[in-house]
C-alpha positions in Angstrom: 93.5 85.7 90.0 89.8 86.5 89.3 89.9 89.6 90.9 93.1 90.6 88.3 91.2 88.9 85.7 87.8 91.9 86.2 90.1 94.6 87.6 93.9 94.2 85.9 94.9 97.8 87.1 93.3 97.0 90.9 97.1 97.8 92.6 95.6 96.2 96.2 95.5 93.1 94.0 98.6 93.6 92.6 100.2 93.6 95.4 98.5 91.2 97.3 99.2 88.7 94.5 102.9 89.4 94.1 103.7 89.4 97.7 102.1 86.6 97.8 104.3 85.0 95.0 107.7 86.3 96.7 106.5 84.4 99.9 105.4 81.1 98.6 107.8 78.3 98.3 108.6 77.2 94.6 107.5 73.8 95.4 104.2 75.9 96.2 103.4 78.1 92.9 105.9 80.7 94.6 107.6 83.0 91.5 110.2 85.9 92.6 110.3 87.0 89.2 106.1 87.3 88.6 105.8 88.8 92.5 108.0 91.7 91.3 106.8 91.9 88.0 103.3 92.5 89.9 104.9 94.9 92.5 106.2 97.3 90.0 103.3 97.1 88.2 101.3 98.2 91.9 103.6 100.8 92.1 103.1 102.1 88.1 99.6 102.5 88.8 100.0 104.3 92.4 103.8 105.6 93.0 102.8 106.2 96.7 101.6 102.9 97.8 104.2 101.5 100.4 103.5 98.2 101.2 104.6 97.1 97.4 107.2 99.7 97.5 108.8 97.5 101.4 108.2 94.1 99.7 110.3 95.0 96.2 112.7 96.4 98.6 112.7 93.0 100.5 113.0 91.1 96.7 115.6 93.2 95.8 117.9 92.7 98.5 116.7 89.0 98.6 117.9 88.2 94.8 121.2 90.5 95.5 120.0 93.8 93.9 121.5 96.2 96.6 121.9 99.1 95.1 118.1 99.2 93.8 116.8 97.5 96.9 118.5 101.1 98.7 117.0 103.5 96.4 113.6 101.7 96.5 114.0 102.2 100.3 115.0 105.6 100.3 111.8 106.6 97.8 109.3 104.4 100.7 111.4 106.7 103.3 110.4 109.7 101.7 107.1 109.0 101.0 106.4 107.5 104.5 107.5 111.0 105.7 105.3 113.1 103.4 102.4 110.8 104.5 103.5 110.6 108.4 103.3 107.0 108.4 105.3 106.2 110.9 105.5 102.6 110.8 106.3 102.6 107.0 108.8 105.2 107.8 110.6 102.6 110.6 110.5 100.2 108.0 112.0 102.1 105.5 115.0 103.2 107.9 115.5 99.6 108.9 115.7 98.5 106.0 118.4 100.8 105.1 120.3 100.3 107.8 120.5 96.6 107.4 121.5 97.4 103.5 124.2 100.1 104.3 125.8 96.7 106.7 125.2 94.6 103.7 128.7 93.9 102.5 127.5 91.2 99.7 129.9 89.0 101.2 128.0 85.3 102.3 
């Protein structure tokens, strides 16, 4: 929080802090809908950064949003590939994979 409170537009502490929210438990301080809010606003500041771009992919598909959760994933897939960052890239495609299977039936 201090470090958002001296640099607001800092997107490593952005991210940190809303990935960080998406993984706590409620019981915890844990807020999907702040951790995205901060995620997006990482990815406002630098559209290229993927480790905010996997986790809003991962809080998409966790709160149902398919069809953005896919187009997010495609965007980190593309940029992974322009970077040749390989493990981002695998991430991306996995992540794909498992939301081409997702039917949104429980």
């Amino acid at each position: 929080d201090r470090t958002l409170e001296l640099a607001p537009d800092f997107s490593d502490a952005l991210a940190g802090k809303g990935a960080l929210l998406l993984n706590l438990p409620r019981l915890l301080g844990g807020d999907a809908a702040e951790g995205e809010r901060l995620l997006r606003r990482a990815l406002e500041i630098d559209a290229d950064y993927l480790t905010p771009r996997l986790a809003l992919v991962d809080a998409l598909r966790a709160r149902g949003a398919r069809d953005e959760a896919r187009m997010e994933a495609a965007r980190a897939l593309a940029i992974a590939e322009r970077k040749g960052s390989d493990e981002s890239a695998s991430a991306a495609r996995e992540a794909l994979a498992v939301l081409g299977h997702d039917s949104g039936a429980p």
